[in-house]
Each structure stands twice: as C-alpha cells, then as structure tokens.
N, CA, C and O of each residue as an XYZ file, in Angstrom:
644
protein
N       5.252    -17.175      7.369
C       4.330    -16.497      6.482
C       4.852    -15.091      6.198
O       5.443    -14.488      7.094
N       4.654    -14.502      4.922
C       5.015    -13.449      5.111
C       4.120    -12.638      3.521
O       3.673    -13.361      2.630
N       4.051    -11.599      3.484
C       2.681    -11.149      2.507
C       2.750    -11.787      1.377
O       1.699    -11.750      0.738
N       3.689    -12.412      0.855
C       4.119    -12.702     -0.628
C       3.419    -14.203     -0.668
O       3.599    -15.036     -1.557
N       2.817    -14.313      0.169
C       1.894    -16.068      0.674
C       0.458    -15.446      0.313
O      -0.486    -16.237      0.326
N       0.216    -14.164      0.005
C      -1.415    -13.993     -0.010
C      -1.111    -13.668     -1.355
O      -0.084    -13.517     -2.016
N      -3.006    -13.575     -1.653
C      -3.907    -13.420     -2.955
C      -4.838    -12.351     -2.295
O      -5.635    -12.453     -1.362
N      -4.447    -11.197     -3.153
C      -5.757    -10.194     -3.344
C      -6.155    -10.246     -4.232
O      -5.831    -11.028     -5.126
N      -7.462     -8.951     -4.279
C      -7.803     -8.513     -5.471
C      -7.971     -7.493     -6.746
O      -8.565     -6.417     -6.828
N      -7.274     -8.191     -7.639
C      -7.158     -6.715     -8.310
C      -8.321     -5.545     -9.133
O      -9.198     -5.973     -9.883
N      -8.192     -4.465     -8.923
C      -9.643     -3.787     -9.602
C     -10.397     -4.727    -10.285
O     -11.466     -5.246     -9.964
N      -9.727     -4.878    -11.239
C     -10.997     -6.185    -11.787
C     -11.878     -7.097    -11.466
O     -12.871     -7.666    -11.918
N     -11.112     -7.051    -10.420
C     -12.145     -8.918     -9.780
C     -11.080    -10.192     -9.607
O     -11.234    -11.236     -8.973
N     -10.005     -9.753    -10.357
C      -9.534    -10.962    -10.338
C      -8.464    -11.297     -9.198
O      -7.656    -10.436     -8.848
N      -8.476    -12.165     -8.813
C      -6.906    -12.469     -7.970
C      -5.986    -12.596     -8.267
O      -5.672    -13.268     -9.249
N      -5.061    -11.882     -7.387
C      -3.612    -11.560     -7.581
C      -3.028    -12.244     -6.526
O      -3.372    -12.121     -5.351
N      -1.855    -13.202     -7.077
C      -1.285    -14.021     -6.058
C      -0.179    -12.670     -5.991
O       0.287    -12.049     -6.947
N       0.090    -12.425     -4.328
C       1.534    -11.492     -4.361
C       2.996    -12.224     -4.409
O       4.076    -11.634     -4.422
N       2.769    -13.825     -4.435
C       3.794    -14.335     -5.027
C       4.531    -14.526     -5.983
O       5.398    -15.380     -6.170
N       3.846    -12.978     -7.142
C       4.350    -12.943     -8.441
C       5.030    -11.945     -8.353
O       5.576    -11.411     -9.318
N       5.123    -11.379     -6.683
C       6.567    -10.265     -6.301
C       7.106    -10.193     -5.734
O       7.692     -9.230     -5.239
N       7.130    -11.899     -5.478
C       8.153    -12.202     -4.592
C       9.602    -11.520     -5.230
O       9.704    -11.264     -6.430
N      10.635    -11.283     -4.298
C      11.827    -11.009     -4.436
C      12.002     -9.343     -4.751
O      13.148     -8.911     -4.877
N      10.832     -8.408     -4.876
C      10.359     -7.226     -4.609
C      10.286     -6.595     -3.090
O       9.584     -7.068     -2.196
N      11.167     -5.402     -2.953
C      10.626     -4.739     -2.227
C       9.349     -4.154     -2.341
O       9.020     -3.998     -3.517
N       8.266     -3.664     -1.257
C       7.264     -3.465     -1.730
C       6.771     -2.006     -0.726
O       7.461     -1.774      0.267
N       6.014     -1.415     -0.925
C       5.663     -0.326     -0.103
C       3.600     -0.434     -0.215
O       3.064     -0.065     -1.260
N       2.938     -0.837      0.691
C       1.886     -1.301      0.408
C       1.001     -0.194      1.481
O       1.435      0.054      2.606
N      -0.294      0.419      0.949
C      -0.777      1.864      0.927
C      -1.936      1.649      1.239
O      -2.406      1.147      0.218
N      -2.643      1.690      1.910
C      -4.524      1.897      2.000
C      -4.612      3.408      1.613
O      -4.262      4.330      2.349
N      -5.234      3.559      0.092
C      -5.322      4.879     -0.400
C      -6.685      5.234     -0.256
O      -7.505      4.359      0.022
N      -7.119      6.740     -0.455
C      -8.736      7.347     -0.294
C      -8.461      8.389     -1.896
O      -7.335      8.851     -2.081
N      -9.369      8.602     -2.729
C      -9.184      9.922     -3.589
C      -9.798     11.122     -3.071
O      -9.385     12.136     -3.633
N     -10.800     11.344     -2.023
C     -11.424     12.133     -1.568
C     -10.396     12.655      0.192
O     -10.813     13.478      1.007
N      -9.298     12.001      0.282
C      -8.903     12.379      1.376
C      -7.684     13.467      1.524
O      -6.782     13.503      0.687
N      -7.731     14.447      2.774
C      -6.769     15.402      2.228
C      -5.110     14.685      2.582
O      -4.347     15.285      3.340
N      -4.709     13.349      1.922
C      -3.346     13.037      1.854
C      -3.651     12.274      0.853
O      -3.221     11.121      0.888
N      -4.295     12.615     -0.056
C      -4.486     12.213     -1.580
C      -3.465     12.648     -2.581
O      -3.113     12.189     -3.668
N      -2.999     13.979     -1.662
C      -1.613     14.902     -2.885
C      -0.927     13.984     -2.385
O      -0.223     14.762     -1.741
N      -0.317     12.510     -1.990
C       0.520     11.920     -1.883
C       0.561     10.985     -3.238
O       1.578     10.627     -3.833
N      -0.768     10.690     -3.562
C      -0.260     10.013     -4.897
C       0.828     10.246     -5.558
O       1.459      9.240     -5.885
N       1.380     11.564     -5.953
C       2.078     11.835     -7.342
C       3.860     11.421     -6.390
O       4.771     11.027     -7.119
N       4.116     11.547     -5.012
C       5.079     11.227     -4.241
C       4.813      9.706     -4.321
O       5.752      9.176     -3.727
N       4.270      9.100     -4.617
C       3.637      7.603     -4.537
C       4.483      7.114     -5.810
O       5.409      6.312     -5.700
N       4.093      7.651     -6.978
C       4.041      7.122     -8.152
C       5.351      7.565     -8.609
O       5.849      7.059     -9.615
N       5.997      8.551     -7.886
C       7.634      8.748     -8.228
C       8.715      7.836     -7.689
O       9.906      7.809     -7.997
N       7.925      6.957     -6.657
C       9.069      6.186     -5.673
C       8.792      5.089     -6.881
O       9.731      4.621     -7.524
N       7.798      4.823     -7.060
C       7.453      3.507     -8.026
C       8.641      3.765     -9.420
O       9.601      3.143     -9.875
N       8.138      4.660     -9.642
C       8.962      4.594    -11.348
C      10.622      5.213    -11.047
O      11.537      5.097    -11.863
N      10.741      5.864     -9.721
C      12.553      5.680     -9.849
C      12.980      4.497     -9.482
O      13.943      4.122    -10.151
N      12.496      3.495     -8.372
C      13.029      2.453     -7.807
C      12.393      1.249     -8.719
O      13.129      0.263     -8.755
N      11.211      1.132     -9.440
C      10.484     -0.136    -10.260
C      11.644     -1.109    -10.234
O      11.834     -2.056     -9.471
N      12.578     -0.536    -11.520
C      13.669     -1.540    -12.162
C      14.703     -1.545    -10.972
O      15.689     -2.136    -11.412
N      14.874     -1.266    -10.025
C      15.394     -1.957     -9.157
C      15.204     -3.371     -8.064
O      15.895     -3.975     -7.243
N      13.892     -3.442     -8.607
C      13.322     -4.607     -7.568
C      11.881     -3.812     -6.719
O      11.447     -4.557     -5.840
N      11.253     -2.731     -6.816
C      10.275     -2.255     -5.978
C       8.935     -2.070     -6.686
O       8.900     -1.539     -7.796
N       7.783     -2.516     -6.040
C       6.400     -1.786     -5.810
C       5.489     -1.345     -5.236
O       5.180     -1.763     -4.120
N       4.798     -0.340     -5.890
C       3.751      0.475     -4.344
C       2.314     -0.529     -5.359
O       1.975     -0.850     -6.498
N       1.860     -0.659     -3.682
C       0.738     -1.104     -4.169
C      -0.734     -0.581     -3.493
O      -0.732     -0.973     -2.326
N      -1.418     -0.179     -3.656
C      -2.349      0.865     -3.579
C      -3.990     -0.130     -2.966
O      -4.380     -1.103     -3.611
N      -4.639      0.296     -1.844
C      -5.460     -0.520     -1.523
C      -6.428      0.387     -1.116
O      -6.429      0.942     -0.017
N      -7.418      0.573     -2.166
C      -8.306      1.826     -1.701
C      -9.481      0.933     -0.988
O     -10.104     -0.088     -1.280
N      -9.438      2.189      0.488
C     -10.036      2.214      1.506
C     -11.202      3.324      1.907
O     -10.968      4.511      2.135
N     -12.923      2.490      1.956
C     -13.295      3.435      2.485
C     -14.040      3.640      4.091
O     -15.240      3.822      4.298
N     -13.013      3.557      5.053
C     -13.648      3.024      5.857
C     -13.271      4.482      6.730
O     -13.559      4.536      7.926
N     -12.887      5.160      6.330
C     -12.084      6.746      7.233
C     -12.929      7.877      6.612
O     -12.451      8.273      5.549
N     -13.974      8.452      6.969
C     -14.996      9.461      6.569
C     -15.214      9.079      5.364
O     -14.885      9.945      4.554
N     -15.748      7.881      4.778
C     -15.852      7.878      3.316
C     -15.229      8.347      2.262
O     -15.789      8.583      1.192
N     -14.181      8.493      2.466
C     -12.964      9.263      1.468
C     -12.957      8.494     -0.074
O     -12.477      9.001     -1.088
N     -13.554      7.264      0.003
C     -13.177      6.067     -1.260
C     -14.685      6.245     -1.357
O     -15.161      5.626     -0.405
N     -15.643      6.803     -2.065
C     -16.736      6.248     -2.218
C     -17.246      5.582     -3.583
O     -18.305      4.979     -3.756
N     -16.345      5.813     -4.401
C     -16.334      5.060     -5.535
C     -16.261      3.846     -5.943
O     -15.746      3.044     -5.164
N     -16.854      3.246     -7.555
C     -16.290      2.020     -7.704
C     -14.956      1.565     -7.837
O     -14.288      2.414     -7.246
N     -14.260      0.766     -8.249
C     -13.288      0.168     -8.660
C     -12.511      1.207     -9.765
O     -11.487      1.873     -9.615
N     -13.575      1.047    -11.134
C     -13.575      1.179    -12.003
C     -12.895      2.988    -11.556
O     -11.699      3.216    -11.738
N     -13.739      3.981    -11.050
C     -13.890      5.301    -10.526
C     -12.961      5.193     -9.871
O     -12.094      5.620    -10.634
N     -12.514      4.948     -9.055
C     -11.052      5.067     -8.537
C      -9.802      4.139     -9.229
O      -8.700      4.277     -8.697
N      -9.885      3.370    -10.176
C      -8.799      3.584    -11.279
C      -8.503      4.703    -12.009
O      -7.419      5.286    -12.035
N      -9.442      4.966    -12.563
C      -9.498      6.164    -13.923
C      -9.236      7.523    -12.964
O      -8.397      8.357    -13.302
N      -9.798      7.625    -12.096
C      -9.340      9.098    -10.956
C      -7.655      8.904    -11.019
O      -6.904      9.740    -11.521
N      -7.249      7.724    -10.453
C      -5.653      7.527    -10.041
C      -4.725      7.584    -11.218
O      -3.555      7.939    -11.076
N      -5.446      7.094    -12.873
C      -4.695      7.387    -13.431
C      -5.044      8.700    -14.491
O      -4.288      8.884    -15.445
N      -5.898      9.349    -14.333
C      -6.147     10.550    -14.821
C      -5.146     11.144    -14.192
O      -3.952     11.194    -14.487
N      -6.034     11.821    -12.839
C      -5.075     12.604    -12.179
C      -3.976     12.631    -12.072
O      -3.287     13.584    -12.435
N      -3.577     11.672    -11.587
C      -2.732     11.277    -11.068
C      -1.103     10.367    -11.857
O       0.067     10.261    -11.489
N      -1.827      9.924    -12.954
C      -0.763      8.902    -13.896
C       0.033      7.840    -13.434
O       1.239      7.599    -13.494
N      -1.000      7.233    -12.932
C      -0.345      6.086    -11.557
C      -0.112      5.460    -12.802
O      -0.758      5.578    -13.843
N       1.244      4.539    -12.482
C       1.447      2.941    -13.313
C       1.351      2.376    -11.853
O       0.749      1.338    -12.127
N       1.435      2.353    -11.188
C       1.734      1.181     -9.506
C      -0.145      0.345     -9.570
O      -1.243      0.848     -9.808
N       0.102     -0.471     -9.375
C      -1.080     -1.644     -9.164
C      -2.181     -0.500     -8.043
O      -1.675      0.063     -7.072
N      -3.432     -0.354     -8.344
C      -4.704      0.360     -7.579
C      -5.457     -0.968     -7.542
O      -5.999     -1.331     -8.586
N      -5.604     -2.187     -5.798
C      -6.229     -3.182     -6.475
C      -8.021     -2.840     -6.084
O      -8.659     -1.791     -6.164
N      -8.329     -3.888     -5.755
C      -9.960     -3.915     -5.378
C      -9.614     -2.957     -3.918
O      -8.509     -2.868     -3.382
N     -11.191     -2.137     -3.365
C     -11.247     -1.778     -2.385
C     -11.757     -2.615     -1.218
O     -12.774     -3.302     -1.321
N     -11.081     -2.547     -0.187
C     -11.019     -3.311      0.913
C     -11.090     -3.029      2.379
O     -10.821     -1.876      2.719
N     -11.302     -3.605      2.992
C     -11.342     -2.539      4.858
C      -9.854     -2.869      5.240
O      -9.031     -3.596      4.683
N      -9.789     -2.192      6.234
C      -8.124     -2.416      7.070
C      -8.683     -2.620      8.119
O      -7.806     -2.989      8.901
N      -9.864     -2.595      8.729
C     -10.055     -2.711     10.015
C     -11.220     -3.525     10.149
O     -11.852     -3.868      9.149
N     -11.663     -3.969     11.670
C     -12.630     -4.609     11.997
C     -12.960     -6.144     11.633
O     -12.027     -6.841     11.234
N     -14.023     -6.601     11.731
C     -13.928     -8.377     11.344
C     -14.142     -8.488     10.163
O     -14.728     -9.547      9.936
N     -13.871     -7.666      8.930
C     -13.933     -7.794      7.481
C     -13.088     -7.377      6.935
O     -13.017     -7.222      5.716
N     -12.078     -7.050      7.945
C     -10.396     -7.014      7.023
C      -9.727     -7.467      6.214
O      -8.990     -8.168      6.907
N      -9.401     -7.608      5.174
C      -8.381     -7.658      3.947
C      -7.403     -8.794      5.098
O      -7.188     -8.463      6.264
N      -6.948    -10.006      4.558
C      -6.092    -10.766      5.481
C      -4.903    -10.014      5.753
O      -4.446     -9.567      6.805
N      -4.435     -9.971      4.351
C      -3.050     -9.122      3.808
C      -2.429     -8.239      5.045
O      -1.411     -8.233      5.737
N      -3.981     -7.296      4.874
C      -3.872     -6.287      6.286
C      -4.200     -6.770      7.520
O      -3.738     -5.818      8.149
N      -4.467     -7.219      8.046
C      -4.513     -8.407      9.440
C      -3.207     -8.737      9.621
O      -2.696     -8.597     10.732
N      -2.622     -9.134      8.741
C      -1.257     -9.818      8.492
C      -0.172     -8.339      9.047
O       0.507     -8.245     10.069
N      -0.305     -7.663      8.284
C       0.385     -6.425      8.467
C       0.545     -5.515      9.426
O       1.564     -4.825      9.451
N      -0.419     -5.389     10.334
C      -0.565     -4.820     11.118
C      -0.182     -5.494     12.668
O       0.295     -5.017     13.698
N      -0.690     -6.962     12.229
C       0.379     -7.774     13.950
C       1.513     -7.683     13.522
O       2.102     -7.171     14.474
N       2.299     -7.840     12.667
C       3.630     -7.836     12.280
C       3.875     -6.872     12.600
O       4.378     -7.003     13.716
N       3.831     -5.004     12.098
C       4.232     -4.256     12.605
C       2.636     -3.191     13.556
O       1.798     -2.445     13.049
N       2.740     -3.414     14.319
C       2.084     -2.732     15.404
C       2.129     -0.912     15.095
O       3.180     -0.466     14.634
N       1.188     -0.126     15.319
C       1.895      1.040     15.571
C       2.742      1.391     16.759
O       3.770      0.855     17.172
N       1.995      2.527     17.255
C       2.026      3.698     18.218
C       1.690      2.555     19.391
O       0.708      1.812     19.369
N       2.601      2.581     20.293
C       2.139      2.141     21.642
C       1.462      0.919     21.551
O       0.540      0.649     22.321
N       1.932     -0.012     20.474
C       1.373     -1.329     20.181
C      -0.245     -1.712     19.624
O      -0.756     -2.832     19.610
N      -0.693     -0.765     19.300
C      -1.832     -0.656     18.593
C      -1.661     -1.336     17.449
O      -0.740     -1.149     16.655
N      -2.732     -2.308     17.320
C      -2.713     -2.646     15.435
C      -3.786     -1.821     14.865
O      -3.312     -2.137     13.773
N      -4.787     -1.061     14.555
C      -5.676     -0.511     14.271
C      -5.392      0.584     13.328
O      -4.983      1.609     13.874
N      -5.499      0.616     12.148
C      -5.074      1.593     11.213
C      -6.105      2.844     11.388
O      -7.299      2.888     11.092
N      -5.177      3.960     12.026
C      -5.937      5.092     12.135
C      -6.377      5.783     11.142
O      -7.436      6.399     11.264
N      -5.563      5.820      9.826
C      -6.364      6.973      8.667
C      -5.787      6.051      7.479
O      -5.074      5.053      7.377
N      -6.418      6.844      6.721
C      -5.772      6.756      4.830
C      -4.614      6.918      4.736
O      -4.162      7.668      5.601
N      -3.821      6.477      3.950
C      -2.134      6.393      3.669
C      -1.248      5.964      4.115
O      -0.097      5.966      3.678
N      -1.961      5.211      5.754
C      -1.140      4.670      6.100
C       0.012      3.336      5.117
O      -0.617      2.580      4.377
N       1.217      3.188      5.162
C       2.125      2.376      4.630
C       2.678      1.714      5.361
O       2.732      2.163      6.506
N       3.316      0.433      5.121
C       3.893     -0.685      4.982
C       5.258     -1.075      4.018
O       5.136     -1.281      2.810
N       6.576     -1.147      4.728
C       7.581     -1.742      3.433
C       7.696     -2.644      3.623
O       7.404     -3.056      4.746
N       8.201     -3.521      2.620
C       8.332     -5.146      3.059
C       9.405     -5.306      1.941
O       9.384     -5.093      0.729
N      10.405     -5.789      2.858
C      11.239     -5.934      2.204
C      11.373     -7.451      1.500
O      10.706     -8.406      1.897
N      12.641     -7.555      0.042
C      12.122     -8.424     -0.737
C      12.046     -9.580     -0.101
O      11.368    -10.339     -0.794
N      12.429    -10.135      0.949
C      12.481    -11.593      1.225
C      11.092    -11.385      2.134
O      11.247    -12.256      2.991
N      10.211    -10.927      2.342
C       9.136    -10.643      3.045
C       8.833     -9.763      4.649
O       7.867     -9.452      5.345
N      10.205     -9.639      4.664
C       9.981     -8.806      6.201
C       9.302     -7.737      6.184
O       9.493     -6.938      5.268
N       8.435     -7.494      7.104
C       7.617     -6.151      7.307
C       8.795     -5.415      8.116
O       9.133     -5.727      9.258
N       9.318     -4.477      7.409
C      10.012     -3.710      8.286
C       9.681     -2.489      8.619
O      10.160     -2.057      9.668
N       8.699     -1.538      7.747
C       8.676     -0.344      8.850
C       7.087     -0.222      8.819
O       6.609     -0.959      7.957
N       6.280      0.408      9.428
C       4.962      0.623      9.261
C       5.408      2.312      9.606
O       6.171      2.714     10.483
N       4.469      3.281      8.360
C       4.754      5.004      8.573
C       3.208      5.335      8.722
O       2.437      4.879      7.877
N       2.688      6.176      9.854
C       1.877      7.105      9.741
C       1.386      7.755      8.288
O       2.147      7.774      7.321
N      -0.299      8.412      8.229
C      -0.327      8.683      6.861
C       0.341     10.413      6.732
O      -0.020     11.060      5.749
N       1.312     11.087      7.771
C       1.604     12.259      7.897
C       3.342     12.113      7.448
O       4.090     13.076      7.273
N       3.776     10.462      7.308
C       5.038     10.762      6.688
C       4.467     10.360      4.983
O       3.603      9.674      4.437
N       5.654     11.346      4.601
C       5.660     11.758      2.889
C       6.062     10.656      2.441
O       6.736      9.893      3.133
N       5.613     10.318      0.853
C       6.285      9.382      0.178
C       8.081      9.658      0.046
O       8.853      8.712     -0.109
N       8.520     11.019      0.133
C       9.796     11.312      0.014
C      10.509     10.890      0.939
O      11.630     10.455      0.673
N      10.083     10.912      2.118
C      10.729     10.932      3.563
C      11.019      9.132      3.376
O      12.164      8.782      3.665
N      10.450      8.484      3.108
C      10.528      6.855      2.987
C      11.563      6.739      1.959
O      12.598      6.155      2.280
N      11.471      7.107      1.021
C      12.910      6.824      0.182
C      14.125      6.726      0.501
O      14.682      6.205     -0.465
N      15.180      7.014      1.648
C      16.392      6.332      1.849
C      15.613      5.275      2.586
O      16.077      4.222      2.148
N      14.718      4.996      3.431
C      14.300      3.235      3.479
C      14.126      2.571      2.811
O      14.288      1.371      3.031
N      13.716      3.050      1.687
C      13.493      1.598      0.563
C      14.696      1.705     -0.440
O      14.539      1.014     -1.447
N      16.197      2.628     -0.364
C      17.109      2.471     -0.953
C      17.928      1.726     -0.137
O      19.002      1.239     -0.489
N      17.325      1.615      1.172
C      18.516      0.624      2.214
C      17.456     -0.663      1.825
O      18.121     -1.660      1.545
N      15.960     -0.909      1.733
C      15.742     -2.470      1.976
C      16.276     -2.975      0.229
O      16.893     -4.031      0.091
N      16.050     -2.367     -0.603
C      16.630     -2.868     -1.810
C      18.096     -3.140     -1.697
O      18.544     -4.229     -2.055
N      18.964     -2.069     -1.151
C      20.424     -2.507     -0.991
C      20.421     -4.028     -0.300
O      21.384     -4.724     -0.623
N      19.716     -4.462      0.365
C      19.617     -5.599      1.178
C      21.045     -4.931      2.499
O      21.536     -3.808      2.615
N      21.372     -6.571      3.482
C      22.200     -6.550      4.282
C      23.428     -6.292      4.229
O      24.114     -6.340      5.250
C-alpha cells in the first residue's frame, strides 16, 4: 500500500483518487490559516511551481484540530489560500490527523513514518510528509522546518536512485 491507493476529498466534496499522481513526488501538509506557520504558505507554493513540471505536488490538508487555527469552511479557506496567498497546489476538504476520526491517508502516514521517539501523533499544523514518486514515505519534517530547507530532498526524491 502506499498513499497513491487512497481517495480524499477535495474542497468541493468530491473525491480525489491520489492515483491520478501516481508517478509524482509529493510533499503532503496538514495546513491552519489562523496559525503562526501560516507564512509558510508562500515557501509552500514556490516548491510547487519550481518543481510542478518536474514530476511534484504539495498537497494541502486543512486541519482544525490544533487551537482551532482552521475554523473556516472549505469554501473560506480556499479563497484565504488563494487570495493571500496565490496557491495553485490542491487545498483539499478539511480533515483531522489525529484520534479515531482520522483522514486514512493520515493514519497511513504517520505508521509509515513515525516521529520523534516513535510517536505517530501529529503534534501541530504544517507538519509534512514526502513521498516519493513510486510511493515511499520517505521523510516526515516537524512544522518548524521551512518549506526551503526541504528542497534539496525533493530535488534528490525526483532525481530518483
């Protein structure tokens, strides 16, 4: 199994098989607009549009389960992400990362890569995920590393082996 086997959902409502990226590297985000690592968007949306046409996407999973940082609809945290912000990267439906109403995706993600001292439990907003294109979860980053700091990782998982 590996994420490119699931279906989320996208703002709309509708489902998104992630098997339509397959062969994509991917960098996958539980985002907040109210949280203070929200100035990561615009570091977000630069990895997307230098690496896109190489094979990469960020994909954005707003979360409000960390001081209510997401309290918006769907709709309200699209138009925030691309006002502000000028996201093109996928913002899908909002979802939990934690507890018995977790997002599978993220269930999935988190036994695969564990944090800190083997913890699966997503401590804050921003936390990330790369997955490289054939599906490996290869790194899981804290929400205190930068979208910049990840970029020679996702120029090595696109280079492949």
């Amino acid at each position: 199994m590996t994420p490119f086997d699931f279906t989320v959902t996208a703002a709309d409502g509708t489902p998104q098989a992630l098997d339509s990226l397959r062969g994509q590297a991917l960098l996958i985000v539980n985002v907040a607009s109210e949280c203070s690592y929200t100035q990561q968007y615009p570091g977000l949306e630069a990895l997307h549009r230098t690496y896109h046409a190489r094979g990469f996407s960020v994909l954005g999973f707003p979360c409000n389960q960390f001081g209510g940082q997401e309290p918006g609809t769907a709709a309200d945290i699209a138009e925030f992400c691309t006002v502000r912000f000028q996201t093109t990267f996928p913002i899908l439906a909002k979802i939990n990362v934690n507890g018995d109403d977790a997002d599978p995706l993220w269930s999935f993600l988190k036994q695969e890569r564990p944090g800190i001292l083997g913890t699966t439990a997503i401590k804050w907003n921003f936390t990330k995920f790369l997955v490289s294109p054939t599906g490996v979860v290869v790194k899981r980053y804290g929400p205190e590393t930068t979208p910049e700091a990840i970029a020679p990782d996702i120029v090595a998982v696109i280079a492949g082996p």
